[in-house]
N, C-alpha and C positions, 0 to 999 in steps of 0.2 A: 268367302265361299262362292258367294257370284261368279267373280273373274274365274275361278277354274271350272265349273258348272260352262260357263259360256265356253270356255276354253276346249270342255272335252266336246260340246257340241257340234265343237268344228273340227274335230279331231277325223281324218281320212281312214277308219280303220276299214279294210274294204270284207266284215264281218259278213254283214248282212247275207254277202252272196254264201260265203263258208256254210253260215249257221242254216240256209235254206236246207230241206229235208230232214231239219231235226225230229225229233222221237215225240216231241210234247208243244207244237204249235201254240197253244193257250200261252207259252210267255208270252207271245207277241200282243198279248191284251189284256198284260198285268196292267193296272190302275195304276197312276205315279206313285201313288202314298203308298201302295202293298198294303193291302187293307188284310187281316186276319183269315177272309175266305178264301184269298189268294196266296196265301203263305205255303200250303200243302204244296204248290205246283213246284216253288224253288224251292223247297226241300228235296223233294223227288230226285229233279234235275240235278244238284246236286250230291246224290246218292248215285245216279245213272255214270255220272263223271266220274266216278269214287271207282266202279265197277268195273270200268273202262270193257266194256263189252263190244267186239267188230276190232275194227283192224285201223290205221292213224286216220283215215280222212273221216271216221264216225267219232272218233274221240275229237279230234279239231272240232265239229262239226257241234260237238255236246257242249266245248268248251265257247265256243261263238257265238253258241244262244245264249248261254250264261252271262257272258259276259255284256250282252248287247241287250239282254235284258237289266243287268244295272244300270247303263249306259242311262236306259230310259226313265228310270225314277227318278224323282225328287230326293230334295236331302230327309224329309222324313221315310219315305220308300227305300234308301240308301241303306239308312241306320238299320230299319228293322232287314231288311236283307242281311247287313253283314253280322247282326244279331242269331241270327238263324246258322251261317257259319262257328259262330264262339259256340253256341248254346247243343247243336246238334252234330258239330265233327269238333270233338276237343277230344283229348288224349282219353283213352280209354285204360280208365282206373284198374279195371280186372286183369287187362292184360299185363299191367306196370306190374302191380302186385306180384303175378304169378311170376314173370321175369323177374323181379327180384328176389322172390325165394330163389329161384335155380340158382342165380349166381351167390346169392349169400352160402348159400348149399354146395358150392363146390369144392372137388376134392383136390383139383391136380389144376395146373395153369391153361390147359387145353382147354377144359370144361370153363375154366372162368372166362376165358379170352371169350368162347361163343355165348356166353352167360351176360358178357359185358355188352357184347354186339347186338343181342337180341332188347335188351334193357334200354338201348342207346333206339333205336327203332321203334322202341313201344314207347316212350317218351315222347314223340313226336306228333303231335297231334294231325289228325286225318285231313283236316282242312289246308294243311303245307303241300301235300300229293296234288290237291285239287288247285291249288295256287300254282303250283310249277306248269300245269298244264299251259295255262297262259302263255307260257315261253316258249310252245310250238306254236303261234298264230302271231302273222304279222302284226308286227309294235305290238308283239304281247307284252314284252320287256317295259317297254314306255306304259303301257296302260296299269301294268302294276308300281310302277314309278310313280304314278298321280295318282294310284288309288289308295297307297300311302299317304300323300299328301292331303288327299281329300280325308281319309279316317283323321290324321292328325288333327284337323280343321274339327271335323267332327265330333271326336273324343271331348271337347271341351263342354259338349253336352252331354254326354253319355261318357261316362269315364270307363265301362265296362270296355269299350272298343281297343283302349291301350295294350290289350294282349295282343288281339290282333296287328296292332303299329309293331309290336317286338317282332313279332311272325315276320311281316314281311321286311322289316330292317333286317332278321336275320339272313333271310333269304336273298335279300337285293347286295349284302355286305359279302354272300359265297359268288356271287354273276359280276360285280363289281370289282374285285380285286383290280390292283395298277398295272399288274404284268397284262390284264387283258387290253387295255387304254391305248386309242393310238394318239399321239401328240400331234393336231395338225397345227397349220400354220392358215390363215384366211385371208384372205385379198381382197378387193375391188372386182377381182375373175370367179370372187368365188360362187355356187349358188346363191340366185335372190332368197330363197326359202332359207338358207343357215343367217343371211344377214338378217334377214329381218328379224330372227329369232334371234341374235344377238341385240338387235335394237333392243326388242322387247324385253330382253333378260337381263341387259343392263343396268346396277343394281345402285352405284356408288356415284356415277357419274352422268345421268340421265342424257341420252342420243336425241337430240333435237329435230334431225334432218337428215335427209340421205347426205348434203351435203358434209353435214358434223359427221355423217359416221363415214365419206369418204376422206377426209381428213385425218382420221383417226387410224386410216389403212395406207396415208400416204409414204412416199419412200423413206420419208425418217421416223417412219414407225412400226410399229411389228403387234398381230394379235395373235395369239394361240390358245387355243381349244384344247380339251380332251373329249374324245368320241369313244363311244362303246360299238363292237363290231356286229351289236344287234339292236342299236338306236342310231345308224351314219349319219343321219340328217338333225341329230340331236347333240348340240354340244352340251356338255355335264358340268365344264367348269372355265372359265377364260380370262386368259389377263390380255391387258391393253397395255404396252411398252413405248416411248417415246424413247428415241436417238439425240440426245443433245450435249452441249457443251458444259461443263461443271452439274452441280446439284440442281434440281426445279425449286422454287421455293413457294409457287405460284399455280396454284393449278387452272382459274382462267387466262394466267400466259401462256400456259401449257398447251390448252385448247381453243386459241387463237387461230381461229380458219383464215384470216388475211396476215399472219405470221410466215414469215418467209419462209420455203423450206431449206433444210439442211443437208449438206450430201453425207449421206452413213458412214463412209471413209472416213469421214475428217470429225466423227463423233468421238467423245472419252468417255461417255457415261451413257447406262441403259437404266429409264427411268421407270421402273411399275406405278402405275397410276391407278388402276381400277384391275381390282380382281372380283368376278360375279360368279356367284354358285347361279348354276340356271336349271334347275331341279329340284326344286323345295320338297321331293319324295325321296330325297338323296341326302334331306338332313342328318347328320350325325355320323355321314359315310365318308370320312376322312381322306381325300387325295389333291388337296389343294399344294400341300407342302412337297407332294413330288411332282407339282407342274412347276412350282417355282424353281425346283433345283433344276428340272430338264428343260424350260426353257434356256437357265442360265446359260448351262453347258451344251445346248444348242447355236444358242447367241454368239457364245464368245468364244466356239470352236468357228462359227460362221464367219467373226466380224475378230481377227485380233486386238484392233485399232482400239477398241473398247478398254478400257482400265477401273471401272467402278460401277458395281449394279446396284440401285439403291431404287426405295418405295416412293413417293408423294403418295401419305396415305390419311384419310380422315380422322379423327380422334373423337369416335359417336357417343361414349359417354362422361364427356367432360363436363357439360353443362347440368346435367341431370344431378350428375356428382354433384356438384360446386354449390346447385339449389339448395341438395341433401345437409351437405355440409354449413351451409348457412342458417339452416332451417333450425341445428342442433347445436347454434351459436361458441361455435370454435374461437375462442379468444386470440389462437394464434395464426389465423390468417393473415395479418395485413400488418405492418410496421407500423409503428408514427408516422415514417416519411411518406409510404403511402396512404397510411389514413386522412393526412392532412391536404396532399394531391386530389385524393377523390371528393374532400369537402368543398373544395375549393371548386373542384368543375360541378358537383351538383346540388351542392345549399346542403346535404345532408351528414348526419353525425353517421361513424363506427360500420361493422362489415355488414350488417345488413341494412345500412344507410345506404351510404356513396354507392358503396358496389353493387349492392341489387338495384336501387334506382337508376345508374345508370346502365346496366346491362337493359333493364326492361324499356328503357328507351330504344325505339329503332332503328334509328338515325344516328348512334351516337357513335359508328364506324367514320363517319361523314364528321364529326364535328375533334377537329383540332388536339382541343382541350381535353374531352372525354377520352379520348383514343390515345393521349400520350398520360393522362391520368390511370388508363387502367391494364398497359401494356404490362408494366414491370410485374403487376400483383396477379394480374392472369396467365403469363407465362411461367413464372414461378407455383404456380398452383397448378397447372398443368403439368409440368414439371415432376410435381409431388402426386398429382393421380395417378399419372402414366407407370410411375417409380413405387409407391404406397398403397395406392388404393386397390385390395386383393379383392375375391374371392376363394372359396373352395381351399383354404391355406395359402398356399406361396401363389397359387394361379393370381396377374392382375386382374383387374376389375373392365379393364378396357377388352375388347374382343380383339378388336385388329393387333392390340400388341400382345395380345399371348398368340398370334395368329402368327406372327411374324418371328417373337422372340424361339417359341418353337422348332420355327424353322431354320434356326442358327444364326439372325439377325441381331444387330446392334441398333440400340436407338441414336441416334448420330443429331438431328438438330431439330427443334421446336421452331415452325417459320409463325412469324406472325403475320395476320390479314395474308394467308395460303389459302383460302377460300372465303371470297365474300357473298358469295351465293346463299341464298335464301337458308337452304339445306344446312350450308357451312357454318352460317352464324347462329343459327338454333341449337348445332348438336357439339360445338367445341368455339364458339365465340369466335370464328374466323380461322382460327388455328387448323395448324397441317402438320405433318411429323416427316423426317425421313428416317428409314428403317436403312442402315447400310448391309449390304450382304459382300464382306470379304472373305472372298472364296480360302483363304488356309484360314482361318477363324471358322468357318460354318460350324464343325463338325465339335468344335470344342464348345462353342458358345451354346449348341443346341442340349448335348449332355451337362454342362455346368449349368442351364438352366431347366431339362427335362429332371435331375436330378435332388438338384438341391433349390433349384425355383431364384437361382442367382441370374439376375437381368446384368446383360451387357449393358452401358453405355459411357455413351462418350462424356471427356471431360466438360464442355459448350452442356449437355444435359445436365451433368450433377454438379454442376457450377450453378444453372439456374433452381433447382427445385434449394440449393440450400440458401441463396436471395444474398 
């Protein structure tokens, strides 16, 4: 809650000047917390808004104080304001009712059609009218974007506010559609203000330095965004692509800044490394799977030279799993021949011996013994998570690979020590995946699996998960 609290405070919204000559001056000396005596005033104000009384620059004008009055509260001041929203503009009961007689009550299809349309309106709660308003005031769009994200945060104290999260998921899912999106491309040329907000939103592969993230825009490399045409200085979603020869199987050789570069002609493969949602108010708003496809077909209309688009992608809940599964003492983990491997590199008996003692060791990527003791039984287990371990039915348990498989991807090869970064060995014991994307497969792999939850993979995967 901090980091976005600081986040809007620095937020450029140029309201203030808007909101001057509003109707009700007193917001400007609500207390943070919105104390009970102060509650009448935002109720008002948003009643006055509801009304829309005068002509656009009084309605901006109503919605600017509004909104730049939440700006100023606390997260207790927050809550009770948007409290005041659910509890004082929700759907009004009398008129649903009556719209529903009409239309249950009609005789002829004409009557029902306006019966349906009138029913469809009165379902809508009052507070959706007063929300949209924000869409006429600059980075209105953006300020309802993290106002979501900040209820989301919220809600875990006050569960009542999850109406309101639906409200505006439904609202940001009708402004959001992909046909509005434009797919740019970023550079080294680009604004300092979009780089640095790709620094910061960086999600998978943390940006070190301006030098790391010029490296990362170098000529053997490509990054692409999607922008909304009413947040341009706001990217919504971005992959980072490497130009290189055969598969990565390495992700700190990947981002090697004294790594030579490579001339893009003379590449066969386009590597996805990091894809970041950079919008946490854009949770559950779907268009990751058509930046990958329109990159592709960006790519390798741009570059023919190109023959293979494949992921280096993390595998974040391997380890969690493997705990889980330890914890519930799986007899069929580990062979003799690896049981007998891992006793030997660490004094201890069976799978919650060897194997948890030496995974909790730190160092034991560094040591020999340990690292070829517990290559074969963690690849293999990997293997069987990525492949086994569901949710919600047929969906896996891994995020990235239903993230991937959806998108028409193949699981193609388990690299081992593909990430020894801090990150890497806490959340998949070093391990990396490549996700292969062959363009006359996409479209079948993506319904053989949206359908029936049937995962592609290569023979190298289902070779490993069976040991």
């Amino acid at each position: 809650m901090a980091d976005l609290l600081e986040k809007i405070k620095n937020w450029k919204f140029p309201w203030k000047e808007i909101a001057m000559g509003g109707e009700d001056d007193n917001l400007t000396q609500l207390a943070p917390d919105l104390p009970d005596s102060q509650q009448a005033l935002v109720r008002k104000q948003m009643q006055t808004c509801l009304e829309a009384k005068g002509g656009e620059v009084s309605a901006r004008s109503r919605a600017a104080q509004l909104g730049q009055a939440y700006l100023n509260l606390n997260e207790t001041g927050r809550i009770r304001f948007l409290n005041i929203l659910i509890d004082d503009f929700a759907t009004d009961q009398i008129r649903v009712d009556e719209a529903l007689k009409a239309y249950q009550s009609a005789q002829d299809a004409e009557t029902r059609q306006t019966g349906e349309n009138e029913l469809r309106r009165a379902l809508e709660p009052a507070r959706m009218k007063l929300l949209r308003q924000f869409n006429a005031l600059p980075q209105g769009v953006k300020f309802l974007v993290d106002l979501r994200a900040d209820v989301m945060k919220m809600s875990k104290k006050d569960s009542r506010l999850k109406v309101l999260e639906r409200d505006l998921k439904d609202l940001l899912i009708s402004w959001f559609d992909v046909g509005f999106l434009e797919l740019r491309r970023l550079t080294w040329s680009s604004p300092a203000s979009v780089l640095e907000k790709i620094t910061e939103y960086e999600a998978v592969h943390s940006i070190t330095s301006w030098n790391d993230l010029k490296n990362r825009l170098a000529r053997d490399r490509r990054l692409f965004a999607f922008f909304h045409p009413n947040m341009p200085d706001e990217p919504l979603i971005f992959v980072e692509v490497a130009l290189v020869n055969g598969m990565s199987d390495n992700v700190q050789e990947l981002l090697d800044e004294d790594a030579p570069l490579l001339d893009p002609d003379e590449a066969d493969t386009a590597i996805f490394y990091s894809i970041s949602n950079a919008q946490a108010g854009l949770a559950g708003i779907s268009f990751g799977n058509f930046l990958i496809k329109k990159v592709v077909a960006h790519i390798s209309k741009d570059m023919p030279n190109l023959k293979n688009f494949a992921t280096l992608s993390p595998i974040p809940g391997f380890t969690k799993w493997l705990d889980q599964t330890l914890a519930e003492g799986d007899s069929t983990l580990l062979n003799p021949k690896e049981r007998n491997a891992l006793k030997k590199a660490s004094g201890q008996k069976g799978p919650k011996g060897g194997l948890k003692h030496l995974l909790e060791t730190a160092s034991w990527k560094d040591d020999p013994q340990a690292a070829d003791a517990l290559k074969e039984p963690l690849m293999r287990l990997c293997a069987r998570y990525l492949m086994d371990a569901k949710r919600k039915g047929t969906r896996p348990l891994d995020p990235v690979a239903h993230f991937h498989l959806s998108n028409g991807a193949r699981m193609e090869r388990i690299n081992w020590m593909g990430d020894i970064s801090k990150k890497g060995m806490a959340q998949s014991a070093g391990m990396m995946i490549n996700y292969l994307y062959k363009l006359k497969d996409i479209e079948r792999n993506h319904e053989l699996y949206s359908l029936d939850g049937k995962i592609s993979a290569s023979s190298q995967v289902k070779a490993l998960k069976k040991g």
